[in-house]
N, C-alpha and C positions, 0 to 999 in steps of 0.2 A: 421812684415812679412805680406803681403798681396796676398790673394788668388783670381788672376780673373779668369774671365769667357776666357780668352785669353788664360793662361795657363794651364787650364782644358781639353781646347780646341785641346792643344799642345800636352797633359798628355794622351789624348785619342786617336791620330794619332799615338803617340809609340808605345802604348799598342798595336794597330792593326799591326802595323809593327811585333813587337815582334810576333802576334800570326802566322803572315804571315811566320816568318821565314827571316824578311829581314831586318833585326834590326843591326845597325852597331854598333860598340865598344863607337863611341863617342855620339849615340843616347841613348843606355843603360844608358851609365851614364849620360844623360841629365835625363830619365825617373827615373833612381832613384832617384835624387835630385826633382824632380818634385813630385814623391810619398813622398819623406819625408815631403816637402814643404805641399800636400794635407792633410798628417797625421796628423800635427803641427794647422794647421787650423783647421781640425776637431774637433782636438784633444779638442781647444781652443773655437771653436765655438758650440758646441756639445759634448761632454764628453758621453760617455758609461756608464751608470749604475753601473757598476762593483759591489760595496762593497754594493749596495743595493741589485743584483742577490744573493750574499753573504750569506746576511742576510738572507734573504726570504729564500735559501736553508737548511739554517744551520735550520730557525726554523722549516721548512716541516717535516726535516731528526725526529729532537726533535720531534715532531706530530707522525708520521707513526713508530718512537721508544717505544714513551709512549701509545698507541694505533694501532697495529698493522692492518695491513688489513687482512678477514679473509683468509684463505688457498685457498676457491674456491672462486675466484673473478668474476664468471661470473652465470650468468642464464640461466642454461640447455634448457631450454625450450623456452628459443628467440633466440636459435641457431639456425642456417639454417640446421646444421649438426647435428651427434652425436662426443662426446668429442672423443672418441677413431677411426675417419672415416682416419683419417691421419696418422695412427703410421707403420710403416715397408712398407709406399712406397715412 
């Protein structure tokens, strides 16, 4: 599968169509096969992180479990305000 600069090109003239509201039945399904076709490339040329977001989350969660943050997370006194200037409006 190969992804050019021609069919990106294509890929973006639909996209506008579609936001226009002037997208026909057999342009749609050019545009989806063309997004899958972009997806596949990506997909292939660039990969997402994924199971390293994963990781890194899983071990945060494990951090902020085993050492909690305390209850007042802020500093009274570098507020602009007082903690209670916004309650009951």
């Amino acid at each position: 599968m190969n992804w050019t600069e021609k069919k990106n090109q294509r890929r973006c003239e639909l996209i506008d169509k579609e936001i226009d509201g002037f997208l026909s039945i057999a342009e749609s399904l050019e545009l989806d096969q063309l997004q899958n076709e972009m997806e596949k490339y990506r997909k292939k040329k660039a990969p997402l992180p994924i199971e390293a977001v994963r990781r890194t989350k899983k071990e945060l969660e494990r951090l902020v479990e085993q050492n909690p943050p305390p209850q007042k997370w802020y500093d009274e006194d570098w507020l602009p305000f007082e903690p209670g200037d916004f309650k009951g409006k």
